[in-house]
C-alpha angles and dihedrals in degrees: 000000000000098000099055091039093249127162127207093245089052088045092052091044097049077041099053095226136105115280097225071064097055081043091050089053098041086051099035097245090133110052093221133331129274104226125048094201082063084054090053093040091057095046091049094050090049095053105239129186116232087259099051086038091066096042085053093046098053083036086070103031117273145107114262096210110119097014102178117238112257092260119238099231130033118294131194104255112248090227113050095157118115104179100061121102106081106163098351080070106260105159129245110264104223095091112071120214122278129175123248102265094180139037124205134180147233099061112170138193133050118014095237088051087037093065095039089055092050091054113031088031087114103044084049094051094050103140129248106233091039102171111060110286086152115214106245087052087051088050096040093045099049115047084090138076093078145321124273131210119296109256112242108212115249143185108288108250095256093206107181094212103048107185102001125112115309112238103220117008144178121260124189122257116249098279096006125129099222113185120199137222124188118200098260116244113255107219092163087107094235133110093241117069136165130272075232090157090047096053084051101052085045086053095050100036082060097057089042090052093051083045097059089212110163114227104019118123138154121223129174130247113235100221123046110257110230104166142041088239089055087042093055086046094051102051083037095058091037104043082227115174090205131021116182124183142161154147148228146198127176099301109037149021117213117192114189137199134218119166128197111280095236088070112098103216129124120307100239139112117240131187145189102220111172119179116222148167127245075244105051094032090100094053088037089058106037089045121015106037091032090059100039085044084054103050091047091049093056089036097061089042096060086047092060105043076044086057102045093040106261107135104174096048089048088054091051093053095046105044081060094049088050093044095122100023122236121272102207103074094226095054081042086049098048087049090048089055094048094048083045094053088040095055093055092073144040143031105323097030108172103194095182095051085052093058088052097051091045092053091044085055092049090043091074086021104036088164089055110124100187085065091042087053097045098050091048088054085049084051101044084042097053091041096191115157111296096010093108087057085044094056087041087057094043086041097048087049084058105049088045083055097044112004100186099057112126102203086053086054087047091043097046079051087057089047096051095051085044092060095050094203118145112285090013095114090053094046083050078052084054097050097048089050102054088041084062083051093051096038107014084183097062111117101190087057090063092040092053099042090047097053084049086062098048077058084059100044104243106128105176082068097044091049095050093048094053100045085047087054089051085047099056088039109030097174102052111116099205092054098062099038087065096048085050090059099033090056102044094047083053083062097258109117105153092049079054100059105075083055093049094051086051091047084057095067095054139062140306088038091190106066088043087066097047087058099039081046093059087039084061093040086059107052088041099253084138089168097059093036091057089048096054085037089061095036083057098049090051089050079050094054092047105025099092097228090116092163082069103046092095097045088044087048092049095047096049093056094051093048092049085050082063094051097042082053075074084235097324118129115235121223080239131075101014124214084252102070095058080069118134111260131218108274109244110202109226100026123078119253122217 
């Protein structure tokens, strides 16, 4: 990894698995993978020579006979699951990738986790409120909804080994948000201390409980955490997705906060620290701490479904951590902005209530350009009459604000095609281009320009922004289902077939086998094409997009024209005219 310059997040992502699992095998966490094809697809993206291939291979547990070759073009990975490894230490799936953004150093055990602590440190520490719920606003929201019980003092935990390895743990489930609380450290001097750590987990089941959120769960530590080092091992070991440890003494409680490195939040360390009084440290604690625990904990939460694409979950999260709202109008504001993210997608998006909960944002920040940016995405996505003006005038205001932020450059293409006027689809050209200048690793730039040129009929371009989108995002479905398209329209079936195949192990699943069934079609495979052809047809009678239903029907039959030809190609309708087409927000697609 040093050699080629990879990081872990680029090496989960070419891999297709989660990158706490690259993190488990490198630290030997996980005593050896549980695919062999993982194994390959690592040494192919790194580049190995026979020689190192095979040592890779029996380092992890494999035989090395029959190695394949690292390919010389793109393939679809072997292994696409992400939500494997139960005992043998697969991660849990609900935290995407992020780069390490900090190093810090004093990492200690053993060599192999001590270089991993002195480079992912900051990525690991990324805080659990990243964006700016300050820490009086989380103190001062939260002592309401309602008061819990009264903590009796008990005897401090007198753990022996306060800080070293914890003999029998807790680990998170396969798709399960595990947060973790670790016993708080008593520093008071006497011999009677706080549950400070029960009261917490009461405090935050209960929230879970009113959210409904599946898979979410607390556990306690069994040693007290007094150290960042002890606090990486811990959510490491665990595949926590939030630890959360502390101490007091007579005049003050800390809380702090450590989430799983795979979250891609801010690098920054964050903390809850409430003076007190010997006097007031009951009160501090049952009020005060419990409440401001509990918002960070939901908070972080929401962060991270928002992150993985799980809209309704976030929303969930979110509508508890903001139950009562905030009273300090940044911490309201940044609640606001998540609820608002969260609404433009699921099951249940609300863009109008996005667009309500954007301009309340801008209301008390009228130069944020999140809020810009995310109201622009509510208006392109409703597409009433007016609303692609209305995202040009929000997009514009951002640009003005912070004129080298990619996702303002994707979102003012999408606006552009939106709005369907002459040369729009050139100038959206313009925008994605100049998003790839500012963030050469953004995949959806490549995706959306690639699809603008399939608009204007030049395909080789087409075709190259789109593979280099499945490059840089090997998993998404939708990129590939469109490469699979884009490629076989450009009269390269069997190129378009590995994508295809990809695009199958995603979602929508229907649209994958439309476009694996034309691949077919093409290459004059006419069984397997039929077969994808009726599975498609049966996803289009049950799949709820009824505004498609017409335009799915259509294309079927003149797919199924193809395949009766007996592989011919009809005059009508060309290969071309499969092609993927630019994606228009706030119309259906089909």
């Amino acid at each position: 990894m040093a050699r080629t310059g990879i990081g872990d997040a680029e090496l989960a992502r070419r891999v297709s698995v989660n990158r706490l699992t690259l993190i488990r095998w490198r630290e030997g966490v996980t005593g050896r993978p549980r695919h062999r094809e993982d194994v390959i697809q690592c040494a192919n993206v790194l580049r190995l020579t026979p020689e190192e291939r095979a040592e890779f291979l029996i380092a992890a547990g494999f035989s090395p006979d029959d190695a394949p070759s690292s390919p010389s073009a793109p393939s679809p990975l072997t292994n696409t699951s992400q939500q494997t490894d139960d005992a043998e230490g697969r991660a849990p799936t609900l935290v995407p990738d992020a780069p390490s953004t900090q190093q810090i150093d004093g990492a200690s055990g053993s060599p192999g986790r001590a270089r991993f602590l002195r480079t992912r440190r900051g990525a690991i520490i990324a805080t659990a409120v990243a964006v700016a719920v300050a820490i009086a606003a989380a103190i001062s929201i939260l002592a309401g909804g309602g008061e819990p019980p009264t903590v009796t003092p008990t005897p401090s935990p007198g753990v022996q080994n306060r800080g070293g390895p914890a003999p029998d743990h807790p680990i998170a489930a396969d798709g399960e948000s595990l947060i973790l609380l670790a016993p708080f450290v008593n520093y008071s001097g006497g011999g009677q201390g706080f549950n400070v750590s029960g009261r917490l987990r009461e405090r935050i089941d209960i929230a879970l409980a009113q959210s409904g959120l599946p898979n979410a769960r607390t556990a306690i530590w069994p040693v007290e955490i007094v150290s960042e080092d002890a606090a990486v091992d811990a959510t490491v070991r665990s595949g926590a997705l939030l630890t959360i440890w502390g101490e007091y003494d007579s005049g003050r409680a800390i809380a702090r906060f450590m989430t799983t490195p795979r979250y891609t939040g801010t690098a920054s360390r964050r903390v809850v620290d409430l003076a007190s009084s010997p006097a007031d440290l009951p009160v501090t604690i049952n009020v005060t701490l419990t409440g401001a625990v509990r918002h960070v904990a939901l908070v972080t939460l929401g962060r991270v479904y928002l992150d993985q694409g799980e809209y309704d979950h976030a929303k969930a999260a979110l509508a508890r951590a903001a139950d009562p709202p905030p009273q300090d109008p940044l911490a309201l504001a940044d609640v606001r902005l998540l609820l608002g993210t969260a609404y433009l997608g699921g099951v249940f998006y609300d863009y109008d209530e996005a667009i309500l909960l954007f301009s309340q944002v801008l209301e008390t920040q009228p130069r944020s350009v999140d809020a810009l940016n995310g109201r622009a995405r509510a208006f392109i996505r409703r597409g009433r009459d007016g609303d692609p003006a209305r995202a040009m005038d929000d997009l514009t205001r951002s640009v003005s604000i912070t004129p080298e932020r990619a996702d303002t450059h994707v979102t003012l293409g999408l606006a552009l095609i939106a709005r369907g006027g002459d040369g729009d689809v050139a100038r959206a050209i313009g925008h994605y281009a100049r998003a790839i200048e500012l963030a050469p690793g953004l995949p959806d730039a490549y995706f959306h320009r690639g699809l603008a040129y399939s608009e204007l009929g030049d395909m080789a371009a087409s075709r190259a922004d789109l593979e280099r989108a499945v490059v840089l995002e090997p998993a998404n479905g939708e990129y590939n289902a469109a490469a699979c398209r884009q490629v076989s329209a450009a009269g390269f079936p069997t190129d378009a077939l590995a994508y295809c195949d990809m695009a199958m192990r995603g979602e929508p699943a229907g649209r994958a086998l439309f476009a694996r069934a034309m691949t077919y079609a093409l290459l004059e495979r006419n069984d397997e094409a039929s077969a994808d052809l009726d599975q498609f047809l049966a996803w289009v009678e049950t799949s709820g997009e009824a505004s498609c239903h017409a335009a799915d029907a259509q294309a079927a039959a003149d797919l199924r024209g193809m395949i009766d030809a007996n592989g011919e190609r009809p005059e009508m309708p060309p290969a071309i005219e499969f092609r993927a087409r630019p994606f228009i927000p706030g119309r259906v697609t089909c």
